[in-house]
VEXDREN-2710 file (C-alpha; in Angstrom, 1 decimal):
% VEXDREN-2710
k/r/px/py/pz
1/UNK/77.8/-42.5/-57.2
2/UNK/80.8/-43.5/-55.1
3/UNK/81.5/-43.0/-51.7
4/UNK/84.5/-40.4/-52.9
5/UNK/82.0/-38.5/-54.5
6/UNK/79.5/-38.4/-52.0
7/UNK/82.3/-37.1/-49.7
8/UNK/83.3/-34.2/-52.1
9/UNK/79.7/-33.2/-52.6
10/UNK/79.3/-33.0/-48.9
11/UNK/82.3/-31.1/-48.5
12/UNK/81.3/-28.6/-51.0
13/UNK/77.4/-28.7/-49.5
14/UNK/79.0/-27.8/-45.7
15/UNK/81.4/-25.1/-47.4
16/UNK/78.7/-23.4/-49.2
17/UNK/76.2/-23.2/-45.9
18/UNK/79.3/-22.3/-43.9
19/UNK/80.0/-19.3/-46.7
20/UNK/76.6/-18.1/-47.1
21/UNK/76.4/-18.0/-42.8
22/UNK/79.2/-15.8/-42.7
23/UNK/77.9/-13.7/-45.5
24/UNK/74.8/-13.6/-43.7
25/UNK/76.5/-12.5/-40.3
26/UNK/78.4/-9.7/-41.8
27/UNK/75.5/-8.0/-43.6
28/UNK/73.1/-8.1/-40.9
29/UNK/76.2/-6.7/-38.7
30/UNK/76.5/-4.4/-40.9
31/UNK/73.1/-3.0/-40.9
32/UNK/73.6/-3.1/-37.2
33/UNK/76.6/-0.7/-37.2
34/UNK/75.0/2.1/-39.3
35/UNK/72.2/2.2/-36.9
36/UNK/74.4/2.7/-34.3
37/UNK/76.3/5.3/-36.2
38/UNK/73.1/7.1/-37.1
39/UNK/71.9/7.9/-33.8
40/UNK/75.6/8.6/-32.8
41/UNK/75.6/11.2/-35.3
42/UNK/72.0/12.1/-34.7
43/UNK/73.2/12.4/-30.8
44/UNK/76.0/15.0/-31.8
45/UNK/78.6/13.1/-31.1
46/UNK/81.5/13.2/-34.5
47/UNK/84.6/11.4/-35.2
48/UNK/87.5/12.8/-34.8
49/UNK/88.7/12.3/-38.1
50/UNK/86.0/14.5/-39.1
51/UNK/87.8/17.6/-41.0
52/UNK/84.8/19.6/-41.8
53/UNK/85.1/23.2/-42.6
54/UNK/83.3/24.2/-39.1
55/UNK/86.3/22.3/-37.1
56/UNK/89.1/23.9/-39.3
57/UNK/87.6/27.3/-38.5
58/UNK/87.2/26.5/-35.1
59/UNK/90.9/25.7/-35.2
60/UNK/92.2/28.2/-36.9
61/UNK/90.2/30.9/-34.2
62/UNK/92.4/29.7/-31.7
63/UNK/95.7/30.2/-33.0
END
């Protein structure tokens, strides 16, 4: 094997860890988030963007 090759193989070794880190990060991010949203939700609080039928009949009481 020559040195070129060793290089390459290296290159793609150090891109692969790099990828499967960042993979890694996100999910367990991920996870993190909708535990936070859970006891958000389980807290009362909504988003705003929350158009359920309660909040459009809330709205429409006040007109």
């Amino acid at each position: 094997m020559s040195a070129h090759a060793l290089y390459v193989m290296a290159a793609y070794a150090i891109t692969v860890l790099v990828l499967a880190g960042l993979i890694g990060w996100v999910l367990i991010d991920q996870r993190g988030r909708k535990r936070d949203l859970a006891e958000l939700e389980a807290a009362g609080v909504r988003r705003r963007s929350d158009k359920s039928a309660e909040a459009l009949k809330d709205k429409g009481a006040k007109t």
